[in-house]
C-alpha positions as CSV (number, residue, x, y, z in Angstrom):
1,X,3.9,-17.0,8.2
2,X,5.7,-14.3,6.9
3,X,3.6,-10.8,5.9
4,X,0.1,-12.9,6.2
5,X,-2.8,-11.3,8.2
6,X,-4.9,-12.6,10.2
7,X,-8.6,-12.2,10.4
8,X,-10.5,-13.3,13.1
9,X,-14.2,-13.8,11.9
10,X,-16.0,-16.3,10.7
11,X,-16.1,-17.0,6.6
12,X,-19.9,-16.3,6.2
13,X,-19.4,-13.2,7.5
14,X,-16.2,-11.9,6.0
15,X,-18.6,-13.1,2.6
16,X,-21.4,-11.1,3.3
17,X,-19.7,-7.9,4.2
18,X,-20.6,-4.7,1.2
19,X,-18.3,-5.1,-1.8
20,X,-17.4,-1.3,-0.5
21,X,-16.4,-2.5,2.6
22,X,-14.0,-5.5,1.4
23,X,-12.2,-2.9,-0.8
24,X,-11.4,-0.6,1.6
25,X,-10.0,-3.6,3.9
26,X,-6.0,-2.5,4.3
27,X,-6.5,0.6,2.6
28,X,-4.1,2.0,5.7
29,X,-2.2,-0.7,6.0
30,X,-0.7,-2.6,3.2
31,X,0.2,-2.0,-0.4
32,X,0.9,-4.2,-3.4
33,X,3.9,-4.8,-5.1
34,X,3.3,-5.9,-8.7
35,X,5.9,-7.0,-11.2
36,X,5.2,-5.7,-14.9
37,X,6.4,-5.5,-18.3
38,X,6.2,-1.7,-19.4
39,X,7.7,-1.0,-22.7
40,X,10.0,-4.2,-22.6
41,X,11.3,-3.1,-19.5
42,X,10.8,-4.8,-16.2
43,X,8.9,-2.4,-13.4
44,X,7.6,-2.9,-9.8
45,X,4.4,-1.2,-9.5
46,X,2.6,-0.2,-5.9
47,X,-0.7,-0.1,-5.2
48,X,-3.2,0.3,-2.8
49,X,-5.2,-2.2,-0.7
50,X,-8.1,-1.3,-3.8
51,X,-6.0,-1.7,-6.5
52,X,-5.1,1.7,-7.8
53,X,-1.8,2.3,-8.4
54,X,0.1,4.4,-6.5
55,X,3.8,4.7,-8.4
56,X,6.2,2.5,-10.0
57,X,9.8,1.7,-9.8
58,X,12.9,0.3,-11.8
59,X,13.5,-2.7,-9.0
60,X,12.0,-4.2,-6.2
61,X,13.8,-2.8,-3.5
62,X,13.1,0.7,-4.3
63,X,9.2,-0.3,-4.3
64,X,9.6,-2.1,-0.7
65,X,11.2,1.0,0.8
66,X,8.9,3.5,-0.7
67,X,5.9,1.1,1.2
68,X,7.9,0.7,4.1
69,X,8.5,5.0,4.5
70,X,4.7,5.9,4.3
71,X,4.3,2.8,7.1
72,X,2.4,0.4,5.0
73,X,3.3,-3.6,4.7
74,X,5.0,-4.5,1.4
75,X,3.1,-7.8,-0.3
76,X,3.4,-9.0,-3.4
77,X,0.9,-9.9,-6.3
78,X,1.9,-13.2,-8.1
């Protein structure tokens, strides 16, 4: 299963939670890893469980262990 987390409720619920709610689900646990093309050069963006962006980095690696050292859960955004 890998990095997946698991959510024990039922769907209907997890649907009709506050659109403020859902975006702060993971806000102090995971962040994002996003691969991007910034001025033709390749960079790994982190953001937070809302989507703002935190920092970015030359390669992957460096974007993993920045998560890793403020004790969030790397995943990554396809």
């Amino acid at each position: 299963m890998g990095n997946m987390i698991k959510i024990n409720a039922d769907r209907k619920v997890i649907e009709n939670l506050p659109p403020q709610v859902l975006s702060n689900l993971g806000m102090n646990q995971i962040a994002y890893i996003k691969t991007e093309l910034r001025e033709n050069e390749l960079s790994f963006s982190v953001f937070a469980a809302d989507g703002n962006e935190i920092i970015a980095f030359d390669n992957m690696q460096e974007a993993k262990d920045f998560i890793r050292l403020s004790n969030l859960m790397p995943m990554t955004v396809h």
